[in-house]
N, C-alpha and C positions, 0 to 999 in steps of 0.2 A: 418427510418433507422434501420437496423438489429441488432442485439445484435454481430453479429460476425466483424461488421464495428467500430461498437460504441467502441470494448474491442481494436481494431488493436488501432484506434484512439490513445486511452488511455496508450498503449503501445509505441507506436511511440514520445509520449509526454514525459514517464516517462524515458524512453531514453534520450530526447532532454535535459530531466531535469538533468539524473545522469551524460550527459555527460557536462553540466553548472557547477554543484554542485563539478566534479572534480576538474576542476579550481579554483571557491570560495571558497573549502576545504584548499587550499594551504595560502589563508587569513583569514579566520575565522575557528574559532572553529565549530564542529556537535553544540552543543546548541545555539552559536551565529547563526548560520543560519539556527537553527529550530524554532527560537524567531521569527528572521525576516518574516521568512515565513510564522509562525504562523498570523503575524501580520498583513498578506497583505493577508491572507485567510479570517480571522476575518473583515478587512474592506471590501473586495467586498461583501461576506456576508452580512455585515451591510447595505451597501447601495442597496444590490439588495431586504434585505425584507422591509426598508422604500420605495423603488421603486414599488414593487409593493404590499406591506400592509401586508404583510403576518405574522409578528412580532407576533401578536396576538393568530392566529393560531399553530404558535408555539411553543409559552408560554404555550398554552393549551394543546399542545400535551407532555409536559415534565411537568404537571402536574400528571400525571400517574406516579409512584411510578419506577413498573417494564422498564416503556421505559425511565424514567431518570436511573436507575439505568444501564440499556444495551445501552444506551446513552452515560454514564462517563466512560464503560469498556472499549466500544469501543473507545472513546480518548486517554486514558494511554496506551490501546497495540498501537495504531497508535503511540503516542508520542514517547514510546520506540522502536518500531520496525524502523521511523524514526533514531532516534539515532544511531542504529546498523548500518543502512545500510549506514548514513553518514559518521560512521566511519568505515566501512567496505572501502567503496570507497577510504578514506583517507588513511588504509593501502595496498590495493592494485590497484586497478582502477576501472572505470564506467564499463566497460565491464566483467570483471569475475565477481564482486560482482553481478551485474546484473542476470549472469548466475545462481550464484547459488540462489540469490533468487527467480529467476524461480520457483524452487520446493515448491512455497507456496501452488500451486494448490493440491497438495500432502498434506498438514498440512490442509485444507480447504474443502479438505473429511473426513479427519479425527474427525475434530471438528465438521461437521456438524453433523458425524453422534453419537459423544461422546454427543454433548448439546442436539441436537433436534431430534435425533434418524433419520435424514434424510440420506438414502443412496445417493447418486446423482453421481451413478457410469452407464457407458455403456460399451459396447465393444471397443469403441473408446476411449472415456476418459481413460478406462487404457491403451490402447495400448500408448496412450499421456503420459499418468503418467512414464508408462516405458520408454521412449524416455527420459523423461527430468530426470529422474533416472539415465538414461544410463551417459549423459552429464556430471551432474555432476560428477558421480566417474570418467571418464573421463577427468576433470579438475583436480578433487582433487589429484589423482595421478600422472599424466605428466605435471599439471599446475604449476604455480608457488606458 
């Protein structure tokens, strides 16, 4: 399957999710339902590396200093980025907050090429950058 299917996929899901997450926002707290969810990633996890053995491997692989150490950053910005955007949802809705965190593609050239000096731009990708550019100020100014 293509990397262009794979990301729609994943998109189409985190939709499916922010538009769930609206709802349980209105009962639970952003950290009560980063717990939960924390908790039911942690068990599939657990049971798919005892399923198929893999545990060992990667224990081994977070033996290395620098991949535990880019291992735990990447946790806390997930955990906080999580946070915002559930509480972004909770002050506005699934769909704007949605929108504007679209523009992480934009943050994610940027970092790539601040940490590892990787450019990972084309002609198209910015024409794309500028599009979801466009949107947001678009939002921010006529939205709500």
């Amino acid at each position: 399957m293509s990397w262009f299917w794979l990301a729609l996929g994943a998109a189409a899901l985190w939709g499916f999710g922010y538009t769930i997450n609206q709802v349980t926002l209105k009962h639970f707290s952003a950290i009560e339902l980063l717990l939960f969810e924390s908790f039911v990633v942690f068990s599939t996890a657990a049971i798919y590396f005892l399923w198929r053995g893999d545990f060992h491997d990667f224990m081994h692989k977070l033996a290395n200093p620098k991949q535990l150490t880019l291992i735990i950053l990447s946790s806390l910005v997930y955990i906080v980025a999580s946070l915002l955007i559930l509480k972004s949802i909770s002050a506005s809705n699934a769909a704007l907050a949605a929108i504007i965190e679209s523009c992480y593609p934009i943050f994610t050239v940027i970092f790539a090429f601040i940490l590892f000096g990787e450019l990972q731009l084309n002609l198209i990708s910015v024409l794309g950058y500028l599009l979801i550019l466009c949107g947001i100020i678009v939002i921010k100014i006529y939205g709500h």
